[in-house]
Backbone bond lengths (Angstrom), bond angles and torsions (degrees), N, CA, C in turn:
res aa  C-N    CA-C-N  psi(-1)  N-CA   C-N-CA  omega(-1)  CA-C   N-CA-C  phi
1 X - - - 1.449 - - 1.531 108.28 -
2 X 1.144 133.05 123.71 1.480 156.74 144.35 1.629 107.47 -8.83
3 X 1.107 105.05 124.19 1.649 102.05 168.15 1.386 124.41 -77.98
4 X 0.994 122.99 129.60 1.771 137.27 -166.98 2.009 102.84 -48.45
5 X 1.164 100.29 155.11 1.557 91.23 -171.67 1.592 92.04 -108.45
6 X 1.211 103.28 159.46 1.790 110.07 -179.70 1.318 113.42 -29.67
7 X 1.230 111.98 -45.34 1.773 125.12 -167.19 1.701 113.88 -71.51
8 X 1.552 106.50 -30.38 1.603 103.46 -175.29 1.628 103.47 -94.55
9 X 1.535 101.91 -26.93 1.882 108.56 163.49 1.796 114.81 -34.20
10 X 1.378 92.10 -67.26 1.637 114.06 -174.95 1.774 108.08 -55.74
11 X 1.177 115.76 -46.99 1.456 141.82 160.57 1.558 105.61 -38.18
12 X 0.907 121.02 -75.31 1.373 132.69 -175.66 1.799 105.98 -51.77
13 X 1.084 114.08 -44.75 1.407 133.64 178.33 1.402 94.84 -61.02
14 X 1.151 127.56 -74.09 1.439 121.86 -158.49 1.685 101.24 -75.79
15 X 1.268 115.17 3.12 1.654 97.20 -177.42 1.724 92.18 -100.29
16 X 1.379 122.85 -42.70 1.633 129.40 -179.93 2.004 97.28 -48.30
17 X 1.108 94.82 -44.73 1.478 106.94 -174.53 1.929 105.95 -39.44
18 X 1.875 96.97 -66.74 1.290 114.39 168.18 1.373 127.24 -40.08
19 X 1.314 114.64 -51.87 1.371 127.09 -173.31 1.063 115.84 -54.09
20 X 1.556 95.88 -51.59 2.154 112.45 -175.32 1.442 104.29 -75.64
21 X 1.489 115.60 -22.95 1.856 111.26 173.72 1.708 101.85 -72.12
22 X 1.624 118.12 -48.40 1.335 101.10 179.56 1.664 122.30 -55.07
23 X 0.837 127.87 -42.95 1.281 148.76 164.09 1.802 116.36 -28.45
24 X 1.842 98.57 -71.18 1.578 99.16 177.23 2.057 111.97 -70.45
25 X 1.454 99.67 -12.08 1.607 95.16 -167.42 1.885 100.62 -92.77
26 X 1.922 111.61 7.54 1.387 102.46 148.57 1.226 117.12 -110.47
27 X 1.619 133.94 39.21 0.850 99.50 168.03 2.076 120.03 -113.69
28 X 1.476 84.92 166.83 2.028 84.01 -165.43 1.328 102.07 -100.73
29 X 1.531 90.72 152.02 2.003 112.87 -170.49 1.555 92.61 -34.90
30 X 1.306 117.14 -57.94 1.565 105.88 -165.19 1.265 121.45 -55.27
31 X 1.514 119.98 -15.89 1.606 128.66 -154.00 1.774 103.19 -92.03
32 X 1.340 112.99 -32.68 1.536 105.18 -168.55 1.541 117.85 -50.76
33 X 1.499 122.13 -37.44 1.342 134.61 -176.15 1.660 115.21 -55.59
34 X 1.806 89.01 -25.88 1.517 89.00 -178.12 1.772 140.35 -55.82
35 X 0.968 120.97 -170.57 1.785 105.71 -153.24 1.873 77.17 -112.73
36 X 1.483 107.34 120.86 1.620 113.76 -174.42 1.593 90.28 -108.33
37 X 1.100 136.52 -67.99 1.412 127.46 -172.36 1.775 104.14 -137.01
38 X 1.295 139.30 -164.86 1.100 142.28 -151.84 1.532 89.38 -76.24
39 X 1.687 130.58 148.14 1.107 118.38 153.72 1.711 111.87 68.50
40 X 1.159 105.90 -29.57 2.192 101.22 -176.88 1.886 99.38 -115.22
41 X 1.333 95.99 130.88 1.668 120.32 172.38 1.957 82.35 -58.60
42 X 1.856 105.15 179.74 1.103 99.37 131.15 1.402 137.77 -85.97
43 X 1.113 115.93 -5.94 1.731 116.88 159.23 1.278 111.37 -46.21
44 X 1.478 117.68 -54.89 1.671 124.39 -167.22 1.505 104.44 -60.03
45 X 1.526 106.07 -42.33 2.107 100.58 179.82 1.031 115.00 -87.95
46 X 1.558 131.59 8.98 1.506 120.18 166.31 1.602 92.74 -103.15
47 X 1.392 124.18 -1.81 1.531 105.91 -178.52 1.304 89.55 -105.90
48 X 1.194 148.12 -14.44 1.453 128.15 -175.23 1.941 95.57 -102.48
49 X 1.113 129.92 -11.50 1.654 118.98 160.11 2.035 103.74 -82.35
50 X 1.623 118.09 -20.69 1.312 93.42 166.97 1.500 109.37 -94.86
51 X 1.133 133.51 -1.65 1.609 131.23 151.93 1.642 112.67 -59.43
52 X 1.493 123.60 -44.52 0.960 104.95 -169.60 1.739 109.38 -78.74
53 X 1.003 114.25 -40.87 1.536 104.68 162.76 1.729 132.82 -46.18
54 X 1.229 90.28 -48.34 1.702 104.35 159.87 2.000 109.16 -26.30
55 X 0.927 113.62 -50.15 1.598 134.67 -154.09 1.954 90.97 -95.55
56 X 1.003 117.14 -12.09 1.764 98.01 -178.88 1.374 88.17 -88.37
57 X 1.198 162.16 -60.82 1.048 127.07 -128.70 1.831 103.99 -88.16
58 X 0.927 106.20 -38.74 1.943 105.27 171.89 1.624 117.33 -59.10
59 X 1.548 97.28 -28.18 1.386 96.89 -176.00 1.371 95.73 -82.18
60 X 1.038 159.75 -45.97 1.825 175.71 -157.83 1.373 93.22 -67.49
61 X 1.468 126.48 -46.55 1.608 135.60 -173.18 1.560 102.88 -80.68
62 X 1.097 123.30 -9.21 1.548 118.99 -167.55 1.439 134.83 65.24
63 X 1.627 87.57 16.81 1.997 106.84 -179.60 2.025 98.57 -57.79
64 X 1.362 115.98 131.80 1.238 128.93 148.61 1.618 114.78 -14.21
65 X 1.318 138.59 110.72 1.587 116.04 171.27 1.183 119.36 -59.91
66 X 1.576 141.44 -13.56 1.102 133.38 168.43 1.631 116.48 -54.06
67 X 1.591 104.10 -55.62 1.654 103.05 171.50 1.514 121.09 -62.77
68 X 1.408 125.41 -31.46 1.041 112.67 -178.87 1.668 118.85 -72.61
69 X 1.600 115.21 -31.05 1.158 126.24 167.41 1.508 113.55 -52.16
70 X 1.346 129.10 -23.36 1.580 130.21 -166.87 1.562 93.11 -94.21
71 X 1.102 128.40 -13.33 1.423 120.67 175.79 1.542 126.96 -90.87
72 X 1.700 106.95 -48.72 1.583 142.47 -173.16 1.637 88.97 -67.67
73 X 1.622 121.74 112.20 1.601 123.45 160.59 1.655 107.05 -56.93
74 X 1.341 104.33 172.81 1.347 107.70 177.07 1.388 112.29 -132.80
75 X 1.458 92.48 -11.90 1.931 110.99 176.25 1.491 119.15 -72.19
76 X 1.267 120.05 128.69 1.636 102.95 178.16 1.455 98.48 -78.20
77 X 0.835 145.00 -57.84 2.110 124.99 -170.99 1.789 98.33 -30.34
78 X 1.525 125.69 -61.98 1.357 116.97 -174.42 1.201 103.73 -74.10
79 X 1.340 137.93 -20.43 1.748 111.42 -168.27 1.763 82.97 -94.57
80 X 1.016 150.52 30.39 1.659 143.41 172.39 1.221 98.62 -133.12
81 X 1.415 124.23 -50.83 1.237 119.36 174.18 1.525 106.42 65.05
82 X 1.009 119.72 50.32 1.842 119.24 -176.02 1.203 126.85 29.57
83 X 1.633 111.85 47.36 1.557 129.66 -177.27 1.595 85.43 -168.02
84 X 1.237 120.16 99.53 1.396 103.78 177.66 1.865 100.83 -99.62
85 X 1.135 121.08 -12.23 1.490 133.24 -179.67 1.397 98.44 -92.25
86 X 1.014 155.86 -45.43 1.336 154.20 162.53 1.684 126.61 -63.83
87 X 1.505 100.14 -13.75 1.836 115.72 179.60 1.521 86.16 -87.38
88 X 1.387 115.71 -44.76 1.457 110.55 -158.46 1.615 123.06 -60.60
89 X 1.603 90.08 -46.84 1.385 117.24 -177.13 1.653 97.08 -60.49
90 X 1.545 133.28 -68.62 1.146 125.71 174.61 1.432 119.85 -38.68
91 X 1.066 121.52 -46.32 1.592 113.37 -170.57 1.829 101.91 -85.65
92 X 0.728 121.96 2.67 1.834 126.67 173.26 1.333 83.89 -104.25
93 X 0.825 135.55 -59.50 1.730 127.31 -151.47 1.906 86.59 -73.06
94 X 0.691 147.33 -97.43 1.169 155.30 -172.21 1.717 115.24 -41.43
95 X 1.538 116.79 -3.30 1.368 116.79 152.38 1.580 117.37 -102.27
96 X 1.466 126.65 -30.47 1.473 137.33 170.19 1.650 94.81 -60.51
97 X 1.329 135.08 -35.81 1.456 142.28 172.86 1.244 115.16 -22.83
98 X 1.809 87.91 -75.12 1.846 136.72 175.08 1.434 101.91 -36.60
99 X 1.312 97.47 -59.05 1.979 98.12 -141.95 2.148 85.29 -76.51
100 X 1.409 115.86 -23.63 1.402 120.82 -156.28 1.688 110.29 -68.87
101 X 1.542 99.40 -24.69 1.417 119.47 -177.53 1.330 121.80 -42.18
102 X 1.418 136.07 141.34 1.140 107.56 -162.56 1.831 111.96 -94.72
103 X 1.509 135.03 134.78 1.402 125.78 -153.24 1.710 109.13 119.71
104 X 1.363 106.81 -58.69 1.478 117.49 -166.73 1.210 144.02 -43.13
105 X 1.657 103.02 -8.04 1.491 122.39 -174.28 1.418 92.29 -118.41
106 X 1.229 133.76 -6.51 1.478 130.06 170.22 1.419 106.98 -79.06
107 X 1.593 125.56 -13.28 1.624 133.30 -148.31 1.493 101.51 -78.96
108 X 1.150 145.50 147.97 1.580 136.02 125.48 1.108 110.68 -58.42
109 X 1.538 130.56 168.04 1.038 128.54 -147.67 1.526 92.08 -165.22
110 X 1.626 106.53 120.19 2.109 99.97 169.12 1.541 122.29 -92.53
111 X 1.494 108.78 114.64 1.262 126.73 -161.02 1.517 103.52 -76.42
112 X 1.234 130.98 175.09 1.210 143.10 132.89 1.420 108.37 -23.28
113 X 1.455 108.34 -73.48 1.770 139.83 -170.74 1.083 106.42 -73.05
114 X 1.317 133.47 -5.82 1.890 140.77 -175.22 1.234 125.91 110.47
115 X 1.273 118.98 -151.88 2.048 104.63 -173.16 1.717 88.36 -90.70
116 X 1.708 100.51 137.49 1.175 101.87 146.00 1.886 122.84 -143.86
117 X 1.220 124.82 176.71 1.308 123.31 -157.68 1.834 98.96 -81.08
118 X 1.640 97.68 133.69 1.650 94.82 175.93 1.635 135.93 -38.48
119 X 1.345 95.80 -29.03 1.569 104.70 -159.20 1.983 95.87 -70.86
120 X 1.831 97.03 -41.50 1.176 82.92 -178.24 1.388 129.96 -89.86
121 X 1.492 126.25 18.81 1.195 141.24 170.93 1.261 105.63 -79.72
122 X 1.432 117.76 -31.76 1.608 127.97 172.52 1.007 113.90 -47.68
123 X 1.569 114.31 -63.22 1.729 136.47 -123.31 1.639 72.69 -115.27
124 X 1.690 135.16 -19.97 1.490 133.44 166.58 2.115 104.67 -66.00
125 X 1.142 110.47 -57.78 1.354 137.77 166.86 1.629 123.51 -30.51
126 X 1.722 94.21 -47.40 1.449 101.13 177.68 1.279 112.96 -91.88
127 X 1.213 123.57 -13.74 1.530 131.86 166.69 0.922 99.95 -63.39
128 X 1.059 117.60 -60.99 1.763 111.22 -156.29 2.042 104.54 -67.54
129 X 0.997 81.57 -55.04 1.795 80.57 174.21 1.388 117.70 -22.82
130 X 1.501 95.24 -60.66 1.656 127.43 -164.43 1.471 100.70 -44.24
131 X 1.551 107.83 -66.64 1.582 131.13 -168.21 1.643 100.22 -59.78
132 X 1.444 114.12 -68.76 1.679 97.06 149.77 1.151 173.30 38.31
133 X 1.394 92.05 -84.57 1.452 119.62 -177.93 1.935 94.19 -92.01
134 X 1.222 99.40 -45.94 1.601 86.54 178.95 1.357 112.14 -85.66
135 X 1.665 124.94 3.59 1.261 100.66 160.53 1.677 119.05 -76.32
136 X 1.543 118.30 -14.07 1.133 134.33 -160.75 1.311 106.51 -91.40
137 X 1.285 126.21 -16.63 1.071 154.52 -173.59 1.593 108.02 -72.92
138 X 2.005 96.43 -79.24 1.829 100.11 164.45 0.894 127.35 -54.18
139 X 1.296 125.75 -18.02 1.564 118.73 -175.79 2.027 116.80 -77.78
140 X 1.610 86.57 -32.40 1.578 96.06 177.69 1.597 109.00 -92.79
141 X 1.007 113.79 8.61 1.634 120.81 -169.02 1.234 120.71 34.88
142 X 1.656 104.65 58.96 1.326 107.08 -173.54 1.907 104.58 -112.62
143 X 0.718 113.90 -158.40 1.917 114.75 179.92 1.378 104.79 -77.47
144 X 1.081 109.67 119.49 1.542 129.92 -166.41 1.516 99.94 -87.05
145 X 1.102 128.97 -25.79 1.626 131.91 -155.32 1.504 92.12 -61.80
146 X 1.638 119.97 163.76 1.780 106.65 -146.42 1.735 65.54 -143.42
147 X 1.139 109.88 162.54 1.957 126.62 161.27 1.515 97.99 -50.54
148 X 0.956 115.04 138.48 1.862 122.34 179.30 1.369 101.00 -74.13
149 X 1.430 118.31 -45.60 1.601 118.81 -179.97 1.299 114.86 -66.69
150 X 1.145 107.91 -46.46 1.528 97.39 173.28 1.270 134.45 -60.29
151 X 1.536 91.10 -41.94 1.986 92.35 159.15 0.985 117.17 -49.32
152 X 1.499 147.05 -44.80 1.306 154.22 -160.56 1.405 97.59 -80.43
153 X 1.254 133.87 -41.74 1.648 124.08 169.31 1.214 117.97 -67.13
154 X 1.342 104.23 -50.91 1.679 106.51 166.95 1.608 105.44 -33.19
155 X 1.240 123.16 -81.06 1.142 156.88 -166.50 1.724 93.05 -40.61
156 X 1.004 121.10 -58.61 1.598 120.08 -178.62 2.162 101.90 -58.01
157 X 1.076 87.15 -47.00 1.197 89.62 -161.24 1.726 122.56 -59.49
158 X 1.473 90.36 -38.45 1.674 116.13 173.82 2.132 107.24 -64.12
159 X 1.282 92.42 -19.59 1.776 101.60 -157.55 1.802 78.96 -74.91
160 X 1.296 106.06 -59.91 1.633 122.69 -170.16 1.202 112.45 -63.33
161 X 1.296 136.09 -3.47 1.510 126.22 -159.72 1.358 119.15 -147.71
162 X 1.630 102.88 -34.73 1.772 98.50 173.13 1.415 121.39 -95.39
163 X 0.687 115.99 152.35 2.080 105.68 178.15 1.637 103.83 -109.53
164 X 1.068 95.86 -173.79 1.457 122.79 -148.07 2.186 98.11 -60.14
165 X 1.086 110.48 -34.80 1.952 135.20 -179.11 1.693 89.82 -81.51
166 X 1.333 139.43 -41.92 1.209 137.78 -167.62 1.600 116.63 88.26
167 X 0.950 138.83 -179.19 1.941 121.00 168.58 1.437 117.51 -55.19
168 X 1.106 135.76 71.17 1.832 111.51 -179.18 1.962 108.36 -30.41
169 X 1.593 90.95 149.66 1.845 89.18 -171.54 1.315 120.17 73.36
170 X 1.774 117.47 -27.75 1.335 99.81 -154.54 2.177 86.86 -119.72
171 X 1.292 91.68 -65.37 1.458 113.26 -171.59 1.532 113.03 -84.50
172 X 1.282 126.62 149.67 1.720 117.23 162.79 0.761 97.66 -90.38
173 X 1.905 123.23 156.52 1.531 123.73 -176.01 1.872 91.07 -75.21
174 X 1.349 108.71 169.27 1.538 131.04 -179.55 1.309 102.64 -40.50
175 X 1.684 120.69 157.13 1.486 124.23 164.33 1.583 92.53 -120.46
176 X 1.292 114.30 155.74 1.201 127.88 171.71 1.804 118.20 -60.64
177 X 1.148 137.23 144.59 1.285 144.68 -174.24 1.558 106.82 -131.49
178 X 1.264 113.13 119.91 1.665 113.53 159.64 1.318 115.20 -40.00
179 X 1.013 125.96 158.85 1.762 146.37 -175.82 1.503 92.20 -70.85
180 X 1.605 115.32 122.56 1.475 110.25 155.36 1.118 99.02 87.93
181 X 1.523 125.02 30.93 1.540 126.18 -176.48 1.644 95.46 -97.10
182 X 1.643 102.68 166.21 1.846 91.89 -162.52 1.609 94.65 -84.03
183 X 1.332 97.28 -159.94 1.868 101.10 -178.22 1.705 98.16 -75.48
184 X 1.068 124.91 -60.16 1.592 130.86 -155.82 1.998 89.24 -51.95
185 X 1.306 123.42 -42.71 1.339 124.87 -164.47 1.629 104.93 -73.52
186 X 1.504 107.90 -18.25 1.576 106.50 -177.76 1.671 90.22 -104.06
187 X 0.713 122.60 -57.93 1.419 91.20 -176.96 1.596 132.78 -51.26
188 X 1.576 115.78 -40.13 1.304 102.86 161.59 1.500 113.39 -55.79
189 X 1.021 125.93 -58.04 1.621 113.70 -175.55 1.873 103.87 -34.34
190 X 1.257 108.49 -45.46 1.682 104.77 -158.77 1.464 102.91 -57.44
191 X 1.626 117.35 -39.02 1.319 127.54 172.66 1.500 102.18 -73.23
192 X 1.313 171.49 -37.10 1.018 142.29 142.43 1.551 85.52 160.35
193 X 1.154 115.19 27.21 2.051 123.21 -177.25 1.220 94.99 -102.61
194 X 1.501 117.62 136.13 1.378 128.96 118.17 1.353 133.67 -47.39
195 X 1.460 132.38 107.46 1.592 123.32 174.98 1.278 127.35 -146.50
């Protein structure tokens, strides 16, 4: 398969973007407390996907991560700020902004993990969304079924990037999948989901 051209990269981004906004804009007052992944409410994973957006546009500018870190909260009460559907939307709207600029996908970019090339901070970005959105999904027991394309980027991206242990800190290593399991079921496994 053909590698995605800058334009369906960015594309892909703003549709993962969509998906995970439809997603946080059902969820009910009672639901945030709920248990989203080990240790995180869903409050905690819609404030650490509006943290990670928080961080494209300084990182896109080539700000130092030390300065951008002194700005970006790390708390979910401040990164929700008692609008957690309206924090979200701002910090997506104002990173799809970033990445839209014209130059920005040509940029290196200083990671956590070291310099790496914009496109794949994206196509890093839309994974994570992707995976995400269906964790946000199980937790509210709502329809888990994920964009097919996006799985398939996800899915490229995870093939290229995680190894066999998964990210320690970041990724769970792989779960096993029955033979003939669909794509969306292998990719959560690759991220360390059952689905």
């Amino acid at each position: 398969m053909p590698e995605p051209s800058r334009t369906d990269l960015l594309m892909s981004y703003q549709r993962a973007q969509a998906q995970f906004t439809d997603r946080v804009d059902a969820v009910e007052a009672a639901e945030w407390d709920l248990l989203a992944l080990p240790e995180w409410s869903v409050a905690d994973l819609v404030a650490h996907l509006t943290g990670e957006q928080l961080w494209v546009p300084p990182l896109l500018a080539g700000e130092p991560l030390e300065d951008a870190a002194a700005r970006i909260p790390t708390d979910t009460e401040e990164l929700l700020a008692g609008d957690p559907l309206g924090s979200w939307e701002a910090a997506a709207d104002a990173a799809l902004t970033a990445w839209a600029q014209p130059g920005a996908l040509d940029r290196t970019v200083q990671l956590s993990s070291g310099p790496a090339e914009a496109t794949e901070y994206l196509a890093e970005m839309t994974a994570d969304l992707t995976v995400h959105a269906w964790d946000l999904a199980q937790a509210l027991g709502r329809d888990t079924q994920l964009d097919p394309e996006l799985v398939a980027a996800a899915f490229r991206y995870a093939e290229r990037n995680l190894g066999e242990d998964g990210v320690p800190g970041v990724f769970a290593p792989p779960v096993d999948v029955p033979q003939g399991a669909d794509l969306q079921t292998r990719l959560l496994a690759r991220f360390g989901r059952r689905g």
